[in-house]
C-alpha positions as CSV (number, residue, x, y, z in Angstrom):
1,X,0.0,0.0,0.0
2,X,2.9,2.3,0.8
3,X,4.2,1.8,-2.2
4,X,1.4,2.3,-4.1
5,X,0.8,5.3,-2.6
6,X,4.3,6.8,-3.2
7,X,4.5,6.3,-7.1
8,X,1.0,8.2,-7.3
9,X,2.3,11.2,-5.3
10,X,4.8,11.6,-8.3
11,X,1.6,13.0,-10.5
12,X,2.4,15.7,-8.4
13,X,5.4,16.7,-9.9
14,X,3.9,17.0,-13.7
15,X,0.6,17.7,-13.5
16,X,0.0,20.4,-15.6
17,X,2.6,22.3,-14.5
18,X,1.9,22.1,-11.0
19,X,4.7,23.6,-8.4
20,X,6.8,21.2,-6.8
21,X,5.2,21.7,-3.5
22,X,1.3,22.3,-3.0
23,X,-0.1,23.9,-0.2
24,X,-2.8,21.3,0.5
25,X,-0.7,18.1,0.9
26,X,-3.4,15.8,2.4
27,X,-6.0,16.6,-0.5
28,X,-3.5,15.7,-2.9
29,X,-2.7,12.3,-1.4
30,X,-6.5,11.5,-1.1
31,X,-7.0,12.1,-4.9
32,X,-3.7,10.1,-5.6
33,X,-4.2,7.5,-3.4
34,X,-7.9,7.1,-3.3
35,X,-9.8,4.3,-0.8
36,X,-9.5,0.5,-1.8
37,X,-12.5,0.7,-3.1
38,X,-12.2,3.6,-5.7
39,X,-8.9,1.5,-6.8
40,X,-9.7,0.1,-10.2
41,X,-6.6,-1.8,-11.6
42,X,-7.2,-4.2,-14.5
43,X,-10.8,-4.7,-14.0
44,X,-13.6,-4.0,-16.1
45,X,-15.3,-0.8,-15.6
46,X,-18.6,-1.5,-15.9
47,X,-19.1,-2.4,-12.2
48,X,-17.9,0.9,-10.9
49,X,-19.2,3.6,-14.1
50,X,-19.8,6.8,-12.7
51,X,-18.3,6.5,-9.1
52,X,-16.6,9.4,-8.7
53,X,-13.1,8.9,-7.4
54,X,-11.5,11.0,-4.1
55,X,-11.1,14.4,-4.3
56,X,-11.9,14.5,-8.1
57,X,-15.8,15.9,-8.2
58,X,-17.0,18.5,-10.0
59,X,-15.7,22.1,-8.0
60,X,-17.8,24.2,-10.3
61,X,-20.1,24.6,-13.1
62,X,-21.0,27.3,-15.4
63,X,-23.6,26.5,-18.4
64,X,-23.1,27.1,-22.1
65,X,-25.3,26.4,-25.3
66,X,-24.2,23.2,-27.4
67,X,-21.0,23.3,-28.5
68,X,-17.0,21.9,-28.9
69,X,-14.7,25.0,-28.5
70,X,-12.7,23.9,-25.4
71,X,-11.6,26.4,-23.0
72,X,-8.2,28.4,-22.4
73,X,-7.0,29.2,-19.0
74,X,-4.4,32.1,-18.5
75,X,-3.6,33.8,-15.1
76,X,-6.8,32.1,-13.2
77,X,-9.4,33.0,-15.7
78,X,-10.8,30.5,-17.8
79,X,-11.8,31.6,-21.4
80,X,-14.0,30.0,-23.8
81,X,-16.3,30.9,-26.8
82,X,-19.9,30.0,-26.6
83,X,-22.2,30.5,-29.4
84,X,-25.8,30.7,-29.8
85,X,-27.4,29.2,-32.5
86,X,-28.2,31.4,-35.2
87,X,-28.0,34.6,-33.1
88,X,-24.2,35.5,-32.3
89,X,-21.1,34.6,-30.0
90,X,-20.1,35.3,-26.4
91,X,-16.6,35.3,-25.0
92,X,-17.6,34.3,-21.4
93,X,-14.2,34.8,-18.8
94,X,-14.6,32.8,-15.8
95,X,-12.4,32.8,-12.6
96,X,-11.3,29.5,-12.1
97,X,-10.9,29.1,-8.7
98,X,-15.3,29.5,-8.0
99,X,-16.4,29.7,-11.6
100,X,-17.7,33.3,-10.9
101,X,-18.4,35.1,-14.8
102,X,-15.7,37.8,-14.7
103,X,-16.7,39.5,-18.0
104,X,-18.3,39.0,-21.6
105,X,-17.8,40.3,-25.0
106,X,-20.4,39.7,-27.9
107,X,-20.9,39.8,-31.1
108,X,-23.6,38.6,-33.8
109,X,-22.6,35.8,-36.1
110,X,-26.1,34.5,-37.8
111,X,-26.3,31.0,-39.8
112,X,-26.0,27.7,-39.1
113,X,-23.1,25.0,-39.2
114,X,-23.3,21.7,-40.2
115,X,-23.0,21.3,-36.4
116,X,-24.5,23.4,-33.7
117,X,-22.4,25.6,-31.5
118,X,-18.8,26.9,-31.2
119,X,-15.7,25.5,-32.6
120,X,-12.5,26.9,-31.0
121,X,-10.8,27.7,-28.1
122,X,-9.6,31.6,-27.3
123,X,-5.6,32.0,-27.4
124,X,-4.7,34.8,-24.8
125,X,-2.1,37.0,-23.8
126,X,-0.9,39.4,-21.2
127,X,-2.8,42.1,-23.2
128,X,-5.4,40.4,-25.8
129,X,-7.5,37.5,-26.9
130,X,-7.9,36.2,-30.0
131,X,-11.2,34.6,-31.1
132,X,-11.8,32.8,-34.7
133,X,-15.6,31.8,-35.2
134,X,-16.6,28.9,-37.6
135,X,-17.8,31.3,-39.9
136,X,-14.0,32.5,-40.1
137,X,-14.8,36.1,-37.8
138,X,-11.3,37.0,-36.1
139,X,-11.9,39.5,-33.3
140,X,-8.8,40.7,-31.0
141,X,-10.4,41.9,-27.4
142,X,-8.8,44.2,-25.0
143,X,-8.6,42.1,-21.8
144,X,-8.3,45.8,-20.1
145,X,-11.1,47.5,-21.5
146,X,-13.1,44.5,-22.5
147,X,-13.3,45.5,-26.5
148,X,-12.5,44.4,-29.5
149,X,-8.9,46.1,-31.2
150,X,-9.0,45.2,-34.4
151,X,-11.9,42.3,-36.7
152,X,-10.8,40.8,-39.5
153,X,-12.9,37.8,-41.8
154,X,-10.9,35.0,-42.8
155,X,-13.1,34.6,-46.0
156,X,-15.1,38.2,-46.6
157,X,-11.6,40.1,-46.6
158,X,-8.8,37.8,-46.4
159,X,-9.6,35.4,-49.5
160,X,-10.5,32.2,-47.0
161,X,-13.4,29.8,-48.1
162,X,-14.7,28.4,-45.0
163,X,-14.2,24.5,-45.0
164,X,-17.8,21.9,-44.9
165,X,-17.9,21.4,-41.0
166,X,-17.1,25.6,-40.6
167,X,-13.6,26.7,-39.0
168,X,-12.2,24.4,-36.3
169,X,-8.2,26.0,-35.4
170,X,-7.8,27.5,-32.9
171,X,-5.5,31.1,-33.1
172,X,-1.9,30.0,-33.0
173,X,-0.2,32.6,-31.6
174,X,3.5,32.9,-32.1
175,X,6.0,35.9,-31.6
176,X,3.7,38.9,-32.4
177,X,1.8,36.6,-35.0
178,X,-1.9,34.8,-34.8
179,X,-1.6,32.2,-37.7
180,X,-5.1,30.2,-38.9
181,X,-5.7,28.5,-41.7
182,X,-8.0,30.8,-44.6
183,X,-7.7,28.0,-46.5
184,X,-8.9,29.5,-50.3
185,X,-8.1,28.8,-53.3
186,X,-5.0,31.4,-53.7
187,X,-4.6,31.6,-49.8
188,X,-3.7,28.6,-47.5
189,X,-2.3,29.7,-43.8
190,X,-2.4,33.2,-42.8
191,X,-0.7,35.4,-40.0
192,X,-2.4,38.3,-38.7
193,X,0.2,40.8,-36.6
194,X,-1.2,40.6,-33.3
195,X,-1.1,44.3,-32.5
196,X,-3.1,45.6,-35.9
197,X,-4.5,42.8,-37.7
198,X,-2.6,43.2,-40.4
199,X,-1.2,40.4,-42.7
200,X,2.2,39.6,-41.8
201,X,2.3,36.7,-44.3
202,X,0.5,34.2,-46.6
203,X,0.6,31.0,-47.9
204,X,-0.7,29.6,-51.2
205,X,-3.5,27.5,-51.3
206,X,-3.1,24.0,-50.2
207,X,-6.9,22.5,-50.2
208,X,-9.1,22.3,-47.3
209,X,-8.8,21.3,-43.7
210,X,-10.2,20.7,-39.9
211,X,-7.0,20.9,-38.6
212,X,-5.1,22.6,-36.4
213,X,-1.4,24.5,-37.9
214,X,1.4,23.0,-35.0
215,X,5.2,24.0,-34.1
216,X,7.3,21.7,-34.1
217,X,11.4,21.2,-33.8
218,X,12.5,18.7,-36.0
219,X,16.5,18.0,-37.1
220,X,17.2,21.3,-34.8
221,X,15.0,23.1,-37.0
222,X,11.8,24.8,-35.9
223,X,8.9,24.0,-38.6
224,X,5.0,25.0,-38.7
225,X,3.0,21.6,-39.7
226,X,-0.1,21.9,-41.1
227,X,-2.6,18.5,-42.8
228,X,-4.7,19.3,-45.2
229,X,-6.9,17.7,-48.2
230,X,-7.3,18.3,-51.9
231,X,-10.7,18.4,-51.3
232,X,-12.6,17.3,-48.7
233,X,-14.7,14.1,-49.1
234,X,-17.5,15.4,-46.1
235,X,-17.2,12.1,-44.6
236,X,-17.0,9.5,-46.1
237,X,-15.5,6.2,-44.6
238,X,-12.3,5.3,-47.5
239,X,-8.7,6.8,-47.0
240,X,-7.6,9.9,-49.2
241,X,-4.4,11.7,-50.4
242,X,-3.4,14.1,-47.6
243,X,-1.0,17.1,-48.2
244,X,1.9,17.1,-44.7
245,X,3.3,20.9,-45.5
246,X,5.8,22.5,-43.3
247,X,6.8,26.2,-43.2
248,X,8.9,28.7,-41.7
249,X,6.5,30.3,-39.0
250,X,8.2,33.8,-39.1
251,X,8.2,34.1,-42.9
252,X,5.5,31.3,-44.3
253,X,7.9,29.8,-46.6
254,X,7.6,26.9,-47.7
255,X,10.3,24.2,-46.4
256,X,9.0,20.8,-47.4
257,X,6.2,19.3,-48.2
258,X,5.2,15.3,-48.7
259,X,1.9,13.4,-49.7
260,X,0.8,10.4,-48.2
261,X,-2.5,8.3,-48.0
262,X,-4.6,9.0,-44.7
263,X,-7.4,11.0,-44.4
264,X,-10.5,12.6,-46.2
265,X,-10.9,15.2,-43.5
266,X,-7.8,16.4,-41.9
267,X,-8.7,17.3,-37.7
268,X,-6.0,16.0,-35.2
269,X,-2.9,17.9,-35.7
270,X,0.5,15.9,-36.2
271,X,2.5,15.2,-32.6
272,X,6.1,15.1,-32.3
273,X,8.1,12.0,-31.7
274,X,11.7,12.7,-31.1
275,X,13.6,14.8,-32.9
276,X,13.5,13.5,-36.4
277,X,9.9,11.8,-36.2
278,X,6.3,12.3,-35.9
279,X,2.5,10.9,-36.2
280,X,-0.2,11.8,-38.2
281,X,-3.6,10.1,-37.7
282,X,-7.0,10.5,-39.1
283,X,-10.6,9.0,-39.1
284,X,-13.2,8.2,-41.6
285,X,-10.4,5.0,-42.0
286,X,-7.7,6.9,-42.8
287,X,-5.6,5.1,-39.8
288,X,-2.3,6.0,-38.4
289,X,1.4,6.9,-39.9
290,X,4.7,7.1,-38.1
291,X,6.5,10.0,-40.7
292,X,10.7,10.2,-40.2
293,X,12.7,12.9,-41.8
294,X,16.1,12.0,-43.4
295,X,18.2,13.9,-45.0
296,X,19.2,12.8,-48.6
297,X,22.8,13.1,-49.6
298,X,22.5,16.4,-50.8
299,X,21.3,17.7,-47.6
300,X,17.7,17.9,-48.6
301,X,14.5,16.9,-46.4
302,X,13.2,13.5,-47.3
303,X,9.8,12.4,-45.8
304,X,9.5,8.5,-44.7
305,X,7.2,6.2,-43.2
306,X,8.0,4.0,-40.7
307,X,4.8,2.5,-40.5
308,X,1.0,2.9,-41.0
309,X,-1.7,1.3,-39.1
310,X,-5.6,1.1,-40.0
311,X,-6.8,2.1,-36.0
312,X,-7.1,6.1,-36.6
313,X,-8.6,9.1,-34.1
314,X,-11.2,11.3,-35.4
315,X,-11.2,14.3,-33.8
316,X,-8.1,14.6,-31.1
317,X,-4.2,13.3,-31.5
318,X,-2.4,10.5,-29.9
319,X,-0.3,11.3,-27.1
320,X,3.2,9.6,-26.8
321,X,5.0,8.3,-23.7
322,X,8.2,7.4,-24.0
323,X,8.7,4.7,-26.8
324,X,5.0,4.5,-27.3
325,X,1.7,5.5,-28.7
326,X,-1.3,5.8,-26.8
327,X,-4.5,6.1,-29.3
328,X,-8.2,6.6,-29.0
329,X,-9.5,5.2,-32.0
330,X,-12.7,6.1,-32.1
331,X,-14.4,7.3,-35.2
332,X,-17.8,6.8,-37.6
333,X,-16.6,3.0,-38.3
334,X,-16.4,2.3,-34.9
335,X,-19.1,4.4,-33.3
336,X,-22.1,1.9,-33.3
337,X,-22.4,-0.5,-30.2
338,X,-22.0,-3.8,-32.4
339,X,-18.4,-2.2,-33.6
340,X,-16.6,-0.6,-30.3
341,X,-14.5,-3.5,-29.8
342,X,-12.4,-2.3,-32.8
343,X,-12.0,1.1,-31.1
344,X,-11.2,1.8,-27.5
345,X,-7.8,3.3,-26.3
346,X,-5.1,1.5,-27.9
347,X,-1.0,1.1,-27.4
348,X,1.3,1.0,-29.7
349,X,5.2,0.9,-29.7
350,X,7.5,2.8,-32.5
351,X,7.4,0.1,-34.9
352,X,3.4,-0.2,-34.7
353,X,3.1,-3.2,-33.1
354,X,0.1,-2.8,-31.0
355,X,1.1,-4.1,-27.4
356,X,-2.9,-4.1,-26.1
357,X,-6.5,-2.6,-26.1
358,X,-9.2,-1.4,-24.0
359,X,-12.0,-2.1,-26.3
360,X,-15.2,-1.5,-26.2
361,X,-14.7,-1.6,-22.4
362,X,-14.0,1.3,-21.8
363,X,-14.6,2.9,-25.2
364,X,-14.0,6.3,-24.6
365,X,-15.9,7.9,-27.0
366,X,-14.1,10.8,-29.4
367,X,-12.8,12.4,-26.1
368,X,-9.8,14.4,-25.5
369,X,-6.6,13.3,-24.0
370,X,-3.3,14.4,-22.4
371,X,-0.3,13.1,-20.6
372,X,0.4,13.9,-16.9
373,X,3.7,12.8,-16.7
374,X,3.9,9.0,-16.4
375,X,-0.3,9.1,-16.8
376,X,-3.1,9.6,-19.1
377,X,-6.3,11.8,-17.9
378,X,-8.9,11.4,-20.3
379,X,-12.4,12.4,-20.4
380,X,-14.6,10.6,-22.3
381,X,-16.4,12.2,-25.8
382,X,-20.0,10.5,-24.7
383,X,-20.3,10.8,-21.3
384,X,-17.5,13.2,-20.2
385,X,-16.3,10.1,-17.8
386,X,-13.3,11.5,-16.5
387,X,-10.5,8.8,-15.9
388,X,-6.5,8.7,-15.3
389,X,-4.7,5.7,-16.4
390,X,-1.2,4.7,-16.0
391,X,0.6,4.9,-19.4
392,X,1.8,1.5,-19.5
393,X,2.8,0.0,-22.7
394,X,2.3,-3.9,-20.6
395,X,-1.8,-3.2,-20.1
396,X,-4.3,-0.5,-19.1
397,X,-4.3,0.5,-15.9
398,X,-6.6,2.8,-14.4
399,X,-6.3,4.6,-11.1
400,X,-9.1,6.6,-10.6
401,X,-12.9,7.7,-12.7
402,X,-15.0,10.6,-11.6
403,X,-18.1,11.3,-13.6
404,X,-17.5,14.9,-13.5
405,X,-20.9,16.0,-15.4
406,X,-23.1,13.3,-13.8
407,X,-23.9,12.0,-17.1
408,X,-26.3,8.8,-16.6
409,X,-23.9,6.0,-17.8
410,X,-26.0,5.3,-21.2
411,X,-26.0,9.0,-22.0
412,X,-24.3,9.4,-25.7
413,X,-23.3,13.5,-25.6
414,X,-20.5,15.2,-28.0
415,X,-18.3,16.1,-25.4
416,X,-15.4,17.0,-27.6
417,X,-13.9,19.8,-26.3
418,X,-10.1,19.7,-24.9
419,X,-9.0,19.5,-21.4
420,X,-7.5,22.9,-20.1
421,X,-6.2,23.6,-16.6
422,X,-4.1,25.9,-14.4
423,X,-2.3,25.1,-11.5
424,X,-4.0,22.2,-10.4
425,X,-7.5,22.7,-11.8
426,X,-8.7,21.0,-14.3
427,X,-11.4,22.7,-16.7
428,X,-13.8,20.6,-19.0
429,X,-16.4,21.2,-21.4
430,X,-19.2,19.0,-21.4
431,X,-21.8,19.4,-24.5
432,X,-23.7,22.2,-22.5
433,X,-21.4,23.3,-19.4
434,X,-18.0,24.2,-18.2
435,X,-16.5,22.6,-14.6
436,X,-13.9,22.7,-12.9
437,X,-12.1,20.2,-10.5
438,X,-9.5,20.8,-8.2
439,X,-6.5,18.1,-8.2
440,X,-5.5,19.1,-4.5
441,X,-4.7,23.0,-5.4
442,X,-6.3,25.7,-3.9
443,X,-9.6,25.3,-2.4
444,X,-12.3,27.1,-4.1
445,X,-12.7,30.9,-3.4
446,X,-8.8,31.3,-2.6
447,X,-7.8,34.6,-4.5
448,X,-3.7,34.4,-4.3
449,X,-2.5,33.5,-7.1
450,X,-2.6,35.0,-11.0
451,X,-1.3,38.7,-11.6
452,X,-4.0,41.6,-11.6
453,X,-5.6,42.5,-15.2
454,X,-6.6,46.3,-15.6
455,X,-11.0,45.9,-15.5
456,X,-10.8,42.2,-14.2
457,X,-13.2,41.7,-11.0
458,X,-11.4,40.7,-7.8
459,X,-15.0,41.1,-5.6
460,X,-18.1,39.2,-6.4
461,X,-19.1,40.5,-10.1
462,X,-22.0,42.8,-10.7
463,X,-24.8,42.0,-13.3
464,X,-22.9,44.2,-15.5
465,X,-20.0,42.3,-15.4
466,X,-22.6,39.4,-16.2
């Protein structure tokens, strides 16, 4: 049991960025070393769905219309985009710590996506927020005065054509840029200067995408990835030709570029594997591919691959440990009852070898995940299910579930959004709310941490501030 206990406390030491020493030592321990009987370990979950494990309960909760945009924390304030159907989109700012509404900035946006509700997540500085709609509406807010510096449109004015399922990148900020993908015919990425709005530089055109543009170091060079698709196939289950470009983020140049077979519509973003490698996946079928750069013998960039598997993720990447790839591959092929045993979380090592399987049991839904130093949280895409798992290439191993949202247990949602947190809190989106949990950090209502922003509430906010 000792031991036990001690190997959990190490979580301590990665998650999220967590200081090396918390104030609250004993909740910590009781959410890392939870009571024997909130102990799962190589049993089937179906006897214990939706217990909530120690210390790992929902803290908060603030409700939002239907949507996927996940939510950005920066200096305790949680930030996500919420969007009424039809009508326009809200900024809400939340203070993490009690889930108090801070502040709000509007702004209409009629129509309809092929999917109700917002898309992205905010990217936010010291000074500003960036915000990107589906409909391609780019609005830089004042986080001081609470308006908006400068709009642009990523198809009215910036010669964008919005892809079939609406814009789904979030702003990537880097330097003083904000690069997205416009993705027209004569246009493919775009960055903005973050001050003005103006354009910095462009791409050419490069197809269509769902994507997200990464940054990535690769052979000690520092490259902006970005999948996309001749054109977009709007679903259908059969692989496609996929377009793997890399750039120069300060100029937009383009440094390499390779084609491969994967996807017909590009959404999880590639993930770095060491320093020459990296993994693209895809769903509709398009499966999995381990990509290596070599260098040919005149020094040029030449695009391998080591491997490719048919187990793909829709919507969110893999996550890599060590010498191996940890997979939810869960798409449209997989999503009906009779066919979850071919999805499930899934381990694979460098060579694609799969070492095991969870299944159908759990399935996991098209959820997000993340690595907390030697663990994986993940919260389910149907039932927001919370779980950590040790990230064990020998089997799954779960340590503790918390159904954060109180979903009933046959309850299939869209809880897509990504997992966000800030020094110890974790903040998800379900498919109509945002909660927080506390990992053993401050208790809820402690105001010490997170510099002051010019207008931000420190007292109870008014219904102005509403």
């Amino acid at each position: 049991m000792f031991t036990r206990r001690r190997n959990l406390a190490l979580l301590a030491l990665s998650i999220l960025g967590i200081a090396l020493a918390w104030p609250h030592r004993r909740e910590i321990l009781e959410f890392l070393a939870p009571p024997e009987a909130d102990y799962v370990v190589d049993q089937s979950l179906t006897e214990g769905y939706g217990r909530p494990g120690a210390n790992l309960s929902a803290a908060w909760s603030v409700p939002l219309e239907p949507g996927y945009g996940g939510a950005e924390v920066f200096d305790r304030r949680a930030y996500v985009l919420d969007r009424e159907i039809g009508v326009g989109e809200t900024l809400r700012v939340i203070d993490v710590l009690d889930g108090a509404p801070l502040w709000t900035f509007s702004y209409p946006e009629p129509g309809r996506l092929q999917s109700a509700g917002s898309r992205t997540a905010p990217a936010v500085t010291q000074r500003s927020v960036f915000l990107c709609s589906g409909f391609g509406t780019v609005h830089c807010v004042d986080r001081a005065t609470r308006t908006a510096t400068w709009k642009r449109h990523l198809v009215d004015d910036l010669g964008g054509a919005m892809p079939d399922f609406g814009y789904s990148a979030d702003p990537l900020l880097y330097g003083d840029l904000v690069i997205l993908p416009a993705l027209g015919d004569s246009t493919g990425l775009i960055a903005l200067d973050q001050a003005t709005g103006e354009v910095s530089w462009r791409t050419a055109g490069m197809g269509t995408s769902q994507s997200q543009p990464v940054l990535m170091t690769l052979r000690g060079e520092e490259y902006l990835l970005f999948i996309s698709c001749d054109t977009q196939g709007a679903g259908e289950n059969s692989p496609a030709p996929v377009l793997i470009s890399a750039f120069n983020p300060r100029t937009g140049d383009l440094r390499w570029r390779h084609r491969t077979l994967l996807t017909n519509v590009p959404v999880p973003p590639p993930v770095a594997v060491d320093e020459t490698r990296f993994v693209v996946t895809g769903g509709y079928a398009g499966g999995t591919s381990l990509m290596n750069l070599a260098l040919s013998k005149t020094g040029e960039i030449e695009v391998t691959e080591d491997f490719h598997i048919e187990k793909g993720s829709q919507l969110h990447p893999p996550v890599v440990v060590g010498e191996h790839i940890y997979l939810l591959a869960n798409e449209n092929t997989n999503v009906s009852r009779l066919r979850r045993g071919q999805g499930g979380l899934r381990c694979f090592d460098l060579k694609g070898e799969e070492q095991w399987s969870t299944g159908r049991d759990p399935y996991f839904g098209r959820g997000h995940m993340i690595s907390v130093g030697p663990y994986l949280l993940i919260q389910d895409g149907m039932s927001g299910i919370l779980r950590l798992c040790v990230a064990s290439p020998d089997h799954y191993q779960q340590v503790v579930t918390a159904n954060v949202f109180q979903s009933p247990p046959k309850e299939r949602k869209r809880m897509w959004g990504k997992i966000a947190g800030w020094n110890g809190t974790l903040v998800l989106r379900g498919d109509r709310e945002l909660v927080g949990v506390f990992l053993g950090g401050a208790p809820p209502g402690a105001r010490t941490a997170g510099p002051q922003v010019p207008g931000d509430k420190q007292t109870p906010p008014s219904e102005t501030d509403r």
